[in-house]
N, C-alpha and C positions, 0 to 999 in steps of 0.2 A: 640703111636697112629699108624693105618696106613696109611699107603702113597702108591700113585705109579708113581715107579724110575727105569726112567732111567738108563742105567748102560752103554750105549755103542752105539751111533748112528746105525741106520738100524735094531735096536733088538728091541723084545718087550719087555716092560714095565713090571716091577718087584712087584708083592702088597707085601709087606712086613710091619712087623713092625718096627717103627723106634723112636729116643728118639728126639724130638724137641729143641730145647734150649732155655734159660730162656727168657723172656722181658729183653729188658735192658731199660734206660731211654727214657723217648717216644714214647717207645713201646706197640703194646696190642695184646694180643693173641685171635684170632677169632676162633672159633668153628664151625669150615664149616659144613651148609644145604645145600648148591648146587656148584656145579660146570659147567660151559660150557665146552665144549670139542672144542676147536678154532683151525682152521687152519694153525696156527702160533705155536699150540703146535705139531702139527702132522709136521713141518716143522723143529722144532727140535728135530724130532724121526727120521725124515727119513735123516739129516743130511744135508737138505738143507740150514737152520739158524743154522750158528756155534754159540755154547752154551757148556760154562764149566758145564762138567761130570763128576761122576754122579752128578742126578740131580732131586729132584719132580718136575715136571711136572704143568702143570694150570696156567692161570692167569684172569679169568674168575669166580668169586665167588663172596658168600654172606652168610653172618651166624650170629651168636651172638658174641655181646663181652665177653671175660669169666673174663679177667687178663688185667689189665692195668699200666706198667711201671711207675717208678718217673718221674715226669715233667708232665704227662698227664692231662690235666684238662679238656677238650673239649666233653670227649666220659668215658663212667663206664657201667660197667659188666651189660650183660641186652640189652645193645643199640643191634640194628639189624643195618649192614652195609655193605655196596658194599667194595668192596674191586678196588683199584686202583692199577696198576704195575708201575704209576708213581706216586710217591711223592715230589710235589710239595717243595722245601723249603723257596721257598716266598722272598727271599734274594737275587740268584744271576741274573745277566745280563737278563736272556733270560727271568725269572718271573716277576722281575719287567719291563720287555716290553711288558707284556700283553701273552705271547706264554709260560706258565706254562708245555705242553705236550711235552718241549724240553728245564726242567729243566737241569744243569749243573750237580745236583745233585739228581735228580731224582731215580735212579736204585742205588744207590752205597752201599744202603742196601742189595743188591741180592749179592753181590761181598766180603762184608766185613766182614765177619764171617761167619763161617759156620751155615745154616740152622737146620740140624739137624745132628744124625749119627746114619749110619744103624746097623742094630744086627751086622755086622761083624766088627765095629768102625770105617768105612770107612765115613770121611766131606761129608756131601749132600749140593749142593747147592741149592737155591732157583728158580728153572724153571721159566723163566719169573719176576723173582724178586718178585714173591707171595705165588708161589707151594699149588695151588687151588686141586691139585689131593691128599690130605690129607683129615683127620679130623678135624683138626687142622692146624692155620698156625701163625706165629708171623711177624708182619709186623710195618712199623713205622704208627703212628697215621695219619700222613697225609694222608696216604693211605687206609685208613678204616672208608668211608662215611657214619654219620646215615644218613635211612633214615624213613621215614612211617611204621610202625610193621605190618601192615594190609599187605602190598603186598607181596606176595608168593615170597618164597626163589629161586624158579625156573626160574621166572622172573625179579628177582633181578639180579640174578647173570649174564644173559644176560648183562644188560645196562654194565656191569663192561669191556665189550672190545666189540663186535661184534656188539651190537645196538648202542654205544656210536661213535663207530668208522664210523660206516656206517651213520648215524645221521646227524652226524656230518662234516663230509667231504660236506655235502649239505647244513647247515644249517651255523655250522661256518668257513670252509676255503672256498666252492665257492662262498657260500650266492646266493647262486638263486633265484631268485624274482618269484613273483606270474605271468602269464602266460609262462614262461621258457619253453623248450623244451628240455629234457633229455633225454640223454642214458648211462646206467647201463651195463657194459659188464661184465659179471661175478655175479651170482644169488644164490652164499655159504650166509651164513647167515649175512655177514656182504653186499654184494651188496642189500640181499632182506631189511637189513634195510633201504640202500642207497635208495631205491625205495620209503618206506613208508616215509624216509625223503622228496626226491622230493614230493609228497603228499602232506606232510603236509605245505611244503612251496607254497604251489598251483601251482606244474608246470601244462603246462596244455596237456603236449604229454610227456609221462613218455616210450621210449623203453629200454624196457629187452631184455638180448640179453646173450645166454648159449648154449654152446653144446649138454645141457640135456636137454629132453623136459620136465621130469618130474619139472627139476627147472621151467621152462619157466611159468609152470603151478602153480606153489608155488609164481611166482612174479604178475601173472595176480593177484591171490586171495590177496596179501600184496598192491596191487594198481596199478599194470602197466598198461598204455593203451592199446601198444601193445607189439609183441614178436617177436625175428628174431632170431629164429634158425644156430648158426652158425656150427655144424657140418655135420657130411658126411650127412646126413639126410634132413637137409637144403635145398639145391639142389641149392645155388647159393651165392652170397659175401654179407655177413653180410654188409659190408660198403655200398654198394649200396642200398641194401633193410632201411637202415636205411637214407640215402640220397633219398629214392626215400618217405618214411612218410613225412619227411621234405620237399618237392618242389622240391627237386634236392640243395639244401642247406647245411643241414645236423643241428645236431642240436646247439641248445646256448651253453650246458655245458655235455659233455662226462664225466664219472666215469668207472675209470680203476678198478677193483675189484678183479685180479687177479694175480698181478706179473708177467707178463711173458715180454718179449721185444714184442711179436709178437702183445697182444692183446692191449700195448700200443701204439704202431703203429698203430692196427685198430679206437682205440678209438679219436687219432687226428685227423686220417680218416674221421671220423665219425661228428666232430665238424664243424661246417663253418667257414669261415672265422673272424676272431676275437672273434670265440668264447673262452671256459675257456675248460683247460682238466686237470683235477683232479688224480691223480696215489696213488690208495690206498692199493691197493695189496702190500705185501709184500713180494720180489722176493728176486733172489740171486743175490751175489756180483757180480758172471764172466756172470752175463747175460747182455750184454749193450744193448743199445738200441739208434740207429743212425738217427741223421737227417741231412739235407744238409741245409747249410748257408742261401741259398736263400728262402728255403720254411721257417724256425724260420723269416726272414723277409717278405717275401711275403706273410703270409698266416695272419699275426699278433694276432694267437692266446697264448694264456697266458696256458702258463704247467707249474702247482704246484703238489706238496709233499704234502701229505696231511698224518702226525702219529697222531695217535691215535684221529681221527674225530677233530683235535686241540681244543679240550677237557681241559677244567678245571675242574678237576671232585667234587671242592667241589661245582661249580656253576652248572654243567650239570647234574650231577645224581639225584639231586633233581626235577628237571625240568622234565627229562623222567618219572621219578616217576608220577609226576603231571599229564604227556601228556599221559600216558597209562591209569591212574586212572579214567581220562576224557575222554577216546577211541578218541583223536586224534591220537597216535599209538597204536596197536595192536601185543605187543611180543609174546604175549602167539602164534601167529600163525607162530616164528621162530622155535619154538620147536619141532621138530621131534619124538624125542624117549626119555624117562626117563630110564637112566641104573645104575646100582651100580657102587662101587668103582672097584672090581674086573671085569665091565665090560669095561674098560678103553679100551684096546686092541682093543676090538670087535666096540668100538665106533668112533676109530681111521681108526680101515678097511671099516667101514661103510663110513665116510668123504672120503676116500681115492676113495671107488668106488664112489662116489657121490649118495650115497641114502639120504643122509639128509641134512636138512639147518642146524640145530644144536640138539645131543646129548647133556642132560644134568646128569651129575653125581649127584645123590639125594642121603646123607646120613642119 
């Protein structure tokens, strides 16, 4: 099959052909129609998420089942499924407490044999524990969700990290209620779902807030009320513009969408007093991000972690399914550009200057 690999942080991606390896028990081998192209994979291109190398690339897909391992009973060749980068194993601590998207065991398939090997015999790992930038991929069963055969593989493969994640940070880690008052800082594909999330939970003052105006304008059309430009362009502080929508308040529940220290800072900023602030970006390890004793107490709002929208993906991907099917969400408008396999690279520069919410890799 081919794939494209990784071979050395800060380089571009290799399309080559490469030999996959067998199913083994519980296993199934999906036949990828789409791919996303997520900002967490460009994070381990450019060497800011360390990730053992080489490596395919993806964890954003949707395709058909081809091959299904001994033990499988659940899913047979035919089925159309999301694919998950965690798998669930239903057994330890953290699953049987209800928080399945911070399995014990979750990823240990991406780590435990080699994925495939390339023409030169060189172990490829699994990128993200899925390696969605293939045509092919083999993953454990818990990770490969049917669901509906009607909805487009392009749309599919979204819900599998970027809508799921954005979605969800609003629906199941802050739970925002119907009147809430949000702001979104950061408008990459996974904030604009965070947007259509607030929506759909009927907040009822939704601010976007991006240094792109082109984004700003991707999140008004996904549901935003309004927009506050925070770059040079802007012509004034984001926090206050978004304090001065709010009454001088600020709002219920801030969503960090970017990783950076700086814009988690603006986002507390940003919340009032004993509101909620969500951190869904995925930054790096040496970036810390400081606060003083007194304001964690005086200000008494609540800052969570939010991985992968705390997502149980055999209960949520059905659901988005349903909620798109129904135009309570609207993914197909996350979708930017449809590119091949061999336009990986160019999809990756594209994220990088910020022209798109999401490129989708269509095989």
């Amino acid at each position: 099959m081919r794939a494209a690999v990784l071979y050395e942080a800060g380089q571009p991606l290799v399309v080559e052909d490469v030999a996959l390896r067998a199913p083994g028990p519980g296993d199934v081998v999906v036949r990828l129609a789409a791919s996303g192209v997520c900002h967490s994979d460009l994070s381990v291109q450019n060497g800011t998420l360390p990730h053992p190398l080489p490596a395919i690339l993806g964890h954003e897909g949707a395709g058909v089942v081809e091959e299904v391992g001994a033990d499988v009973t659940d899913l047979a060749p035919g089925d159309h499924v999301i694919l998950s980068w965690v798998a669930p194993c239903r057994r330890c601590v953290m699953c049987l407490a209800g928080q399945p998207q911070l399995c014990e065991h979750g990823m240990d398939h991406a780590w435990a044999a080699p994925h495939a090997t390339s023409g030169s015999d060189a172990a490829l790992f699994a990128g993200l524990a899925i390696a969605t930038f293939a045509e092919h991929t083999v993953v454990p069963a818990a990770a490969a969700i049917r669901i509906d055969p009607t909805l487009p593989f392009d749309v599919a493969s979204l819900m599998g990290c970027g809508v799921v994640t954005g979605v969800g940070a609003v629906v199941n880690a802050a739970r925002v209620p119907p009147g809430a008052s949000v702001a979104v800082v950061g408008c990459g594909g996974v904030g604009l779902a965070a947007v259509q999330g607030a929506r759909l939970c009927g907040a009822a003052r939704i601010v976007a807030v991006d240094t792109n105006p082109s984004k700003l304008a991707l999140a008004m059309e996904n549901g935003a009320t309004d927009v506050v430009d925070a770059g040079a362009g802007g012509g004034g502080d984001p926090v206050a513009a978004v304090r001065e929508l709010t009454g001088g308040r600020g709002v219920d529940h801030a969503f960090e969408v970017v990783g950076l220290s700086a814009t988690i800072r603006q986002a507390y900023a940003m919340a009032r007093r004993g509101g909620t602030v969500t951190v869904v970006g995925a930054g790096s390890f040496d970036d810390q991000v400081s606060f003083s004793a007194m304001e964690l107490m005086a200000d008494g709002k609540t800052v969570i972690g939010c991985v992968y929208g705390s997502t149980d993906p055999a209960r949520d991907f059905p659901r988005l399914v349903e909620l798109h099917q129904t135009g309570r969400l609207d993914i197909t408008r996350l979708i930017s550009r449809r590119v091949t396999l061999d336009e990986t690279n160019d999809a990756l520069a594209a994220m990088t200057a910020g022209e798109v919410a999401r490129s989708v890799i269509v095989f």
